[in-house]
N, CA, C and O atoms as a GROMACS GRO file, in nm:
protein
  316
    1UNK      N    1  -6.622  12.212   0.251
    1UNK     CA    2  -6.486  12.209   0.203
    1UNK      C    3  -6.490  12.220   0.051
    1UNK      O    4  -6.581  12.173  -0.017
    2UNK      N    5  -6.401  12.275   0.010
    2UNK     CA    6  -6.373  12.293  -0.123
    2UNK      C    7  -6.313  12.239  -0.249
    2UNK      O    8  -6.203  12.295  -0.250
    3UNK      N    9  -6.317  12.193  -0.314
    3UNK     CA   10  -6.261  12.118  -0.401
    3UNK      C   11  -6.170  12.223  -0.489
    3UNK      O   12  -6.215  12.337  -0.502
    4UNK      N   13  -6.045  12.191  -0.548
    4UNK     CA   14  -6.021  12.243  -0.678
    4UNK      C   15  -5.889  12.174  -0.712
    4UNK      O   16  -5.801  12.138  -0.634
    5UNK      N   17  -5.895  12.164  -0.833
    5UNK     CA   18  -5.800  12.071  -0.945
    5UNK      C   19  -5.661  12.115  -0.907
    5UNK      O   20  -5.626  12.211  -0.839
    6UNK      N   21  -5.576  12.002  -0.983
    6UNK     CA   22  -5.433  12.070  -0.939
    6UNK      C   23  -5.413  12.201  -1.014
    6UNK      O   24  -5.397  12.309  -0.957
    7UNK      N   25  -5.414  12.183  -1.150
    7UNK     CA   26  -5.379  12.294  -1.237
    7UNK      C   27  -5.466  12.394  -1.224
    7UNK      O   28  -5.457  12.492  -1.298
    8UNK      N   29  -5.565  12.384  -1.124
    8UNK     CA   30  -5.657  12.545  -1.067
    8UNK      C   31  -5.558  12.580  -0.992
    8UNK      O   32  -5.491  12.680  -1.018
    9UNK      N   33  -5.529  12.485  -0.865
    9UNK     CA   34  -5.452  12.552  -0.763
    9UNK      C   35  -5.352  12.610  -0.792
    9UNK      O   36  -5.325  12.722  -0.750
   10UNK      N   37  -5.253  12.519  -0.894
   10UNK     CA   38  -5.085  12.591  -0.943
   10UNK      C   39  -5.143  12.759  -1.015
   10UNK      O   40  -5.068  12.856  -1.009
   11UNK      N   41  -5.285  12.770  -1.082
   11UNK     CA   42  -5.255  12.910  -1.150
   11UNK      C   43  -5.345  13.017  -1.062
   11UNK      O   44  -5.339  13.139  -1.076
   12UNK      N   45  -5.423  12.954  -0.975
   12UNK     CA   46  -5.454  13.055  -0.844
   12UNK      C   47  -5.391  13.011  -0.681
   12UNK      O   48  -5.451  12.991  -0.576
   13UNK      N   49  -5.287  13.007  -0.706
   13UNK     CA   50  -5.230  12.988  -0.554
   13UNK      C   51  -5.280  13.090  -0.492
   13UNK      O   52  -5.367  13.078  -0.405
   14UNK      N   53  -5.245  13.170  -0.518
   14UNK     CA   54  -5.237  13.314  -0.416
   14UNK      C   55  -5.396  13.329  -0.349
   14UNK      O   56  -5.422  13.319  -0.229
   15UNK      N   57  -5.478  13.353  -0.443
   15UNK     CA   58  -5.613  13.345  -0.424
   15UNK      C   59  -5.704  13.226  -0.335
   15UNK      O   60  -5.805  13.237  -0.265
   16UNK      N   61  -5.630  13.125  -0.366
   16UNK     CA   62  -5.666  12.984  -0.247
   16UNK      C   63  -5.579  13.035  -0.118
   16UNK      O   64  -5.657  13.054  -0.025
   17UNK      N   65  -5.506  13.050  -0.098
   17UNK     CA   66  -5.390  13.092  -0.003
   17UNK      C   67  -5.482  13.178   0.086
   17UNK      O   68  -5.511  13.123   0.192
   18UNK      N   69  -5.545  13.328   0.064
   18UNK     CA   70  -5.600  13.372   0.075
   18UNK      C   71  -5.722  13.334   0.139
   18UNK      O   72  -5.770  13.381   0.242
   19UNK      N   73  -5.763  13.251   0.073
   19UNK     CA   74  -5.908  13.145   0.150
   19UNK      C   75  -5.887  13.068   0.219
   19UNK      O   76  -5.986  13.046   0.289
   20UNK      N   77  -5.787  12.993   0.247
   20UNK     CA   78  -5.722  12.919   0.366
   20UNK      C   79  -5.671  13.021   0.451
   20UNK      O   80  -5.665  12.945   0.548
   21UNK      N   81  -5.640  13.101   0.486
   21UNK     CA   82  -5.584  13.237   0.576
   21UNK      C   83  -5.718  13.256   0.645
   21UNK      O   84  -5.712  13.269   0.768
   22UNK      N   85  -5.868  13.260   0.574
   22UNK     CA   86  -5.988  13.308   0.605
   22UNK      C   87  -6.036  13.207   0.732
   22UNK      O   88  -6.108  13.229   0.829
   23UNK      N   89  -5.951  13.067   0.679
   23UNK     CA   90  -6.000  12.978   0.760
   23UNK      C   91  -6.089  12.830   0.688
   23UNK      O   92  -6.114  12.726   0.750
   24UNK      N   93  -6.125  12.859   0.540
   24UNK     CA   94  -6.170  12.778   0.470
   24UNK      C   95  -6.062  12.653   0.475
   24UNK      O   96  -5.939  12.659   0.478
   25UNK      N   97  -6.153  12.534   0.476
   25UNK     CA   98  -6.013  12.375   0.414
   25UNK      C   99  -6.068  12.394   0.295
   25UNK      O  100  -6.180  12.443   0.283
   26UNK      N  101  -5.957  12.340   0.150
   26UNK     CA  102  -5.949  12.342   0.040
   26UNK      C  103  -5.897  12.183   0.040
   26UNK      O  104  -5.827  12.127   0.124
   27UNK      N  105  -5.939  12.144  -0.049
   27UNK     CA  106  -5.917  11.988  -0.116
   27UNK      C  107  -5.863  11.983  -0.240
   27UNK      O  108  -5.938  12.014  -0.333
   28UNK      N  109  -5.742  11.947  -0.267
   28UNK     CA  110  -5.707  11.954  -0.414
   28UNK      C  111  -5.664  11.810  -0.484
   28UNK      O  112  -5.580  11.728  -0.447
   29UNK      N  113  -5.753  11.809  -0.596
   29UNK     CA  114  -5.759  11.680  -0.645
   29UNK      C  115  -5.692  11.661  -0.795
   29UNK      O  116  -5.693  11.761  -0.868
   30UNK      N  117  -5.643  11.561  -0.836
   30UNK     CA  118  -5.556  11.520  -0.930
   30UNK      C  119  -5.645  11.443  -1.022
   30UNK      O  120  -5.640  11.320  -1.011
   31UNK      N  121  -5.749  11.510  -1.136
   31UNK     CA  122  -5.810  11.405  -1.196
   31UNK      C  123  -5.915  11.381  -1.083
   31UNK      O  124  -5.948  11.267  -1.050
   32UNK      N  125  -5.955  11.468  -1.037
   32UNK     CA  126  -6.094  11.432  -0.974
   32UNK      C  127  -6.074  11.346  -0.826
   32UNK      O  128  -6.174  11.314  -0.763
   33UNK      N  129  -5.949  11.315  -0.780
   33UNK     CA  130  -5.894  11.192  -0.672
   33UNK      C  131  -5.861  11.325  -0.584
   33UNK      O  132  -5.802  11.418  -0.638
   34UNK      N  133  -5.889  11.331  -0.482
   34UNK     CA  134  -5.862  11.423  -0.372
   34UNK      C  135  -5.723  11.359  -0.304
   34UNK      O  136  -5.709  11.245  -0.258
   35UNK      N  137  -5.602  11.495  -0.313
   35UNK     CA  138  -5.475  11.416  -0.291
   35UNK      C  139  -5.375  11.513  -0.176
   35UNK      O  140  -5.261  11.502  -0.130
   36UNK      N  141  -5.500  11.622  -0.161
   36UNK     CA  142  -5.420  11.712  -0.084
   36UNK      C  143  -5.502  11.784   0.037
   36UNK      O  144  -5.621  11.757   0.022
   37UNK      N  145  -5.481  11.864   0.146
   37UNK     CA  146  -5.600  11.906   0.193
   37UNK      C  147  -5.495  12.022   0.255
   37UNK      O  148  -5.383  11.996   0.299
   38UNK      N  149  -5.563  12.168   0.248
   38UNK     CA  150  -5.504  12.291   0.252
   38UNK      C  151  -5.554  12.352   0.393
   38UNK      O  152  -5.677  12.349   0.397
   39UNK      N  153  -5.524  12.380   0.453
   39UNK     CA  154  -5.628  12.431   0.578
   39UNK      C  155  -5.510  12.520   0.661
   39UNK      O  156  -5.393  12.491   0.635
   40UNK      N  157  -5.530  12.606   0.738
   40UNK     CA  158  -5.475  12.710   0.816
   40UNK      C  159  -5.403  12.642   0.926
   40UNK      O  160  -5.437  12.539   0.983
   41UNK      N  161  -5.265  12.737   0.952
   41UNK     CA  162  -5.211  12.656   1.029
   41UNK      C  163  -5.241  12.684   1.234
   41UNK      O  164  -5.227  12.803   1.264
   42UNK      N  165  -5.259  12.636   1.297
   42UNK     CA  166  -5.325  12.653   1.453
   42UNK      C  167  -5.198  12.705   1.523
   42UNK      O  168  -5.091  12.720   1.464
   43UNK      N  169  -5.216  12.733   1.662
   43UNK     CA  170  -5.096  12.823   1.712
   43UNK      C  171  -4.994  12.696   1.732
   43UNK      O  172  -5.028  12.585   1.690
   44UNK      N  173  -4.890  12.713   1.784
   44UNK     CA  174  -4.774  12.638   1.777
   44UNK      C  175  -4.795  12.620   1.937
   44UNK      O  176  -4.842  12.705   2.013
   45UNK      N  177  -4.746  12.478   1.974
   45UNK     CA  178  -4.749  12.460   2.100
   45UNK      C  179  -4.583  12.489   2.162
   45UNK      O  180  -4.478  12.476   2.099
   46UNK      N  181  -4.603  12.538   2.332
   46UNK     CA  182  -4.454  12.575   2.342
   46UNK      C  183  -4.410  12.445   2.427
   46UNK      O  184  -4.488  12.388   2.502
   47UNK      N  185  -4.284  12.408   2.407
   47UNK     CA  186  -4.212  12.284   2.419
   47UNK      C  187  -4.209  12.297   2.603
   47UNK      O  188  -4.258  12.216   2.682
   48UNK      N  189  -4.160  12.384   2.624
   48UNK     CA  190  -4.182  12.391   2.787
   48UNK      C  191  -4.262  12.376   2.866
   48UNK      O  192  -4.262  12.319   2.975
   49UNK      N  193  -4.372  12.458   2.783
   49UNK     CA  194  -4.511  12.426   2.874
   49UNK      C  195  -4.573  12.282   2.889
   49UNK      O  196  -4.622  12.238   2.993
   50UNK      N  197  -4.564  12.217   2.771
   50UNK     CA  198  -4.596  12.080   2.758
   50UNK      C  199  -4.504  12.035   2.842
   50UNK      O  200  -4.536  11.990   2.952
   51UNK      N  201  -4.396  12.041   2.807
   51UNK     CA  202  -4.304  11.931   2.946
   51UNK      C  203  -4.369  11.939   3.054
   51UNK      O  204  -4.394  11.840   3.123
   52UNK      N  205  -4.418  12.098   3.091
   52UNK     CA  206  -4.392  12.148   3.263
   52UNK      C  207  -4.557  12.050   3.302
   52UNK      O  208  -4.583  12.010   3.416
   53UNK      N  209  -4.657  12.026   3.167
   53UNK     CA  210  -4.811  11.980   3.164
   53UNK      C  211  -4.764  11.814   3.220
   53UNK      O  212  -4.788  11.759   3.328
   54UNK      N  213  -4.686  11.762   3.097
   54UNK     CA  214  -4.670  11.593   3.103
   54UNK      C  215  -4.612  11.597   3.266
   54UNK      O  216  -4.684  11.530   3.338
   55UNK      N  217  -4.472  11.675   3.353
   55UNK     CA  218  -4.453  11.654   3.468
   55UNK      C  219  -4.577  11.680   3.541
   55UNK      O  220  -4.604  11.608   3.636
   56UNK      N  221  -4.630  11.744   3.519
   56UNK     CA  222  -4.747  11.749   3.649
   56UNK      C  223  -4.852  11.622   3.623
   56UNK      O  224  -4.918  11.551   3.699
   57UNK      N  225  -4.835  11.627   3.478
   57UNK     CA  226  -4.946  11.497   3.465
   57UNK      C  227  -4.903  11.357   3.542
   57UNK      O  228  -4.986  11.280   3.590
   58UNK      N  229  -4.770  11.337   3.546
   58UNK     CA  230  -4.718  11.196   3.637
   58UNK      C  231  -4.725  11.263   3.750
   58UNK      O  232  -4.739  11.186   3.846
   59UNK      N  233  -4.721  11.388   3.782
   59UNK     CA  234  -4.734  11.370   3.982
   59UNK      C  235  -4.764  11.276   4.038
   59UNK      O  236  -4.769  11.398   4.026
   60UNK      N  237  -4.799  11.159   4.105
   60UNK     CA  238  -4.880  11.112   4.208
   60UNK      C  239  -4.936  10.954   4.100
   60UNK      O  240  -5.016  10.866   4.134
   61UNK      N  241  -4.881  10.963   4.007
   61UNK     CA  242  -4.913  10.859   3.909
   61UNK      C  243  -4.785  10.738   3.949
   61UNK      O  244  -4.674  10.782   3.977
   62UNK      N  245  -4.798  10.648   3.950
   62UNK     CA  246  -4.693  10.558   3.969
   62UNK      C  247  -4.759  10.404   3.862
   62UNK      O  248  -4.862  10.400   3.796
   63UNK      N  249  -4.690  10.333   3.876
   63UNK     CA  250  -4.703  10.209   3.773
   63UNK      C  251  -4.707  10.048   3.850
   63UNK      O  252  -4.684   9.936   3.803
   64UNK      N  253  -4.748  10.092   3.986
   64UNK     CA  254  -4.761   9.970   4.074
   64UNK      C  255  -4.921   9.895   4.040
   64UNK      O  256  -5.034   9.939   4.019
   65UNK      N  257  -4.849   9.742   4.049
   65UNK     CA  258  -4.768   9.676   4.128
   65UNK      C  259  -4.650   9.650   4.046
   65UNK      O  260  -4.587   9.566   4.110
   66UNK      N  261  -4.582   9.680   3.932
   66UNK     CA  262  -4.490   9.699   3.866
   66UNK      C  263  -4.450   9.828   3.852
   66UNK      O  264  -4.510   9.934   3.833
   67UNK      N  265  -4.271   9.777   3.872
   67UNK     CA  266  -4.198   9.897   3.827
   67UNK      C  267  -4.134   9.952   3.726
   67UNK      O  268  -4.068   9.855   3.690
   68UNK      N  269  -4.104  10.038   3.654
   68UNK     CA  270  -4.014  10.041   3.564
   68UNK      C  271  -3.926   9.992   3.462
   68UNK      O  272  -3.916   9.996   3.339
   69UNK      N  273  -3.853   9.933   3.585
   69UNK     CA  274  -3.731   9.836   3.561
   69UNK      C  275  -3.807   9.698   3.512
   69UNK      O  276  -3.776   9.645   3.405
   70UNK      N  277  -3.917   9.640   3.606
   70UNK     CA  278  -3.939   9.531   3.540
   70UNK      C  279  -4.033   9.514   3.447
   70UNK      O  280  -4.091   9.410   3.416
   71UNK      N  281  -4.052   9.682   3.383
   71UNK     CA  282  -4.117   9.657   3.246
   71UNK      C  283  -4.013   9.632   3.160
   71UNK      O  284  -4.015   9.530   3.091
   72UNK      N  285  -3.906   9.724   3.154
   72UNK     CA  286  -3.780   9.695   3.077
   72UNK      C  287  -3.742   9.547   3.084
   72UNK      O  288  -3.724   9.487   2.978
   73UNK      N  289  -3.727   9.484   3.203
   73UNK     CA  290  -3.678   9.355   3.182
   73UNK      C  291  -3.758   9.286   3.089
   73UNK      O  292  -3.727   9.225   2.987
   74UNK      N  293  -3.855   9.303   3.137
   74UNK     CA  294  -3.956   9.182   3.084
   74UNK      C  295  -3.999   9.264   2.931
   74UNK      O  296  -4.117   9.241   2.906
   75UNK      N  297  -3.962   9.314   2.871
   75UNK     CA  298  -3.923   9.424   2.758
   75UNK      C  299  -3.820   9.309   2.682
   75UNK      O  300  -3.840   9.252   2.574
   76UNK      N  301  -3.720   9.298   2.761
   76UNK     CA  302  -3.600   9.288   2.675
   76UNK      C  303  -3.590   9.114   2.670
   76UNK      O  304  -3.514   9.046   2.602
   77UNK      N  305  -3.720   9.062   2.789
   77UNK     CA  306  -3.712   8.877   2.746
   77UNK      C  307  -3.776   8.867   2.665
   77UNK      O  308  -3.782   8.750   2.625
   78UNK      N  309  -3.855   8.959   2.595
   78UNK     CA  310  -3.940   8.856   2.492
   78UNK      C  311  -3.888   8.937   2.363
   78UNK      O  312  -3.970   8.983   2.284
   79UNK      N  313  -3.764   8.953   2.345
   79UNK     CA  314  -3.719   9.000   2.192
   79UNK      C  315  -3.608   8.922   2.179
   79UNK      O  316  -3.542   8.926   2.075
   0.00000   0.00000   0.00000
């Protein structure tokens, strides 16, 4: 990983930008204190598919010998 100062990064953005696109992490430090970390962004997850993942993930999952409800209850006696 890479280090570089703030006032490197503000007068080569473009050029770090560039090296994070490549896939490099960049570290940018304030006075030598590492305060930032630059890295490429990963694909975006799609909101549906995850739902359609988490429903299949409870299929056949249940919460016995407790239910639901008396997690909520017993939720709402001790506040």
């Amino acid at each position: 990983m890479t280090e570089v100062g703030a006032y490197e990064a503000k007068t080569h953005l473009a050029q770090i930008l560039e090296r994070v696109a490549r896939g490099e992490r960049v570290v940018i430090t304030k006075h030598g204190v590492p305060v930032a970390v630059l890295s490429r962004v990963g694909p975006q997850a799609d909101p549906q598919q995850v739902a359609g993942q988490l429903r299949g993930f409870r299929k056949g999952r249940t919460l016995k010998p407790i239910s639901a409800r008396e997690l909520i209850e017993e939720g709402r006696d001790g506040a």
